[in-house]
N, C-alpha and C positions, 0 to 999 in steps of 0.2 A: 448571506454570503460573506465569507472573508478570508484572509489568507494566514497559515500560520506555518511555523518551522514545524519539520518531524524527523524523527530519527529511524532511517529504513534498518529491520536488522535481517537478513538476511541469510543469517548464522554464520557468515565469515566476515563479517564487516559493518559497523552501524557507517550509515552513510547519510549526511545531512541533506534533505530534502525539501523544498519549500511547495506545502499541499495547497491548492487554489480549492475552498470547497464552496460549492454553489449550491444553495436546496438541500443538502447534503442529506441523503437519510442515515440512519442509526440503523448499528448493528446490535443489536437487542440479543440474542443468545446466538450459540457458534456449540457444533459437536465439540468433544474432546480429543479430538486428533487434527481439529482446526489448528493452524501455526499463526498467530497474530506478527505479522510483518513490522507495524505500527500502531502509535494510539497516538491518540489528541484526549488531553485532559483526564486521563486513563481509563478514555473508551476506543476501542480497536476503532481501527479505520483504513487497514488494509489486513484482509488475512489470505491465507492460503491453506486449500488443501492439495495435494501433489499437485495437477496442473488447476486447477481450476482455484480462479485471483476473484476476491471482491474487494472492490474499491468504494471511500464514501467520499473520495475528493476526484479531481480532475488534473491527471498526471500530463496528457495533452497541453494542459494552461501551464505548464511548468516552465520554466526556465531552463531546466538539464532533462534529458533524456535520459536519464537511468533509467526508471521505469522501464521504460521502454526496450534497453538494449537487456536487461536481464528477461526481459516475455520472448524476445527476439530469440536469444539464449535456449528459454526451456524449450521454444517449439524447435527449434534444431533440435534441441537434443530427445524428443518425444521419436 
């Protein structure tokens, strides 16, 4: 477990992020239409494909609620 700074990019903005990751699993391979959000150590750790998010940290333990107001975001807009 430990914590590290990440840079969210969400293609209008990198927005600094501090990921809390616990047990964290690896994202091992990803399609090509997969959009990598973020990396840690230049392994993805948050990706997206249109709505559907995987995470290998714990955005809940976070300190800012981004995460969260942009999920909040797409599902309004779905």
């Amino acid at each position: 477990s430990f914590e590290s700074e990440l840079t969210l990019d969400f293609g209008d903005t990198g927005i600094a992020f501090r990921g809390v990751f616990i047990r964290a699993p690896k994202i091992c391979r990803m399609g090509n239409r997969v959009e990598v959000i973020a990396r840690h150590g230049g392994d993805p750790v948050f990706v997206s494909h249109r709505r559907v998010w995987g995470l290998t940290f714990h955005p809940e333990l976070a300190p800012t609620l981004e995460v969260h107001r942009r999920f909040v975001r797409l599902a309004r807009e779905s």
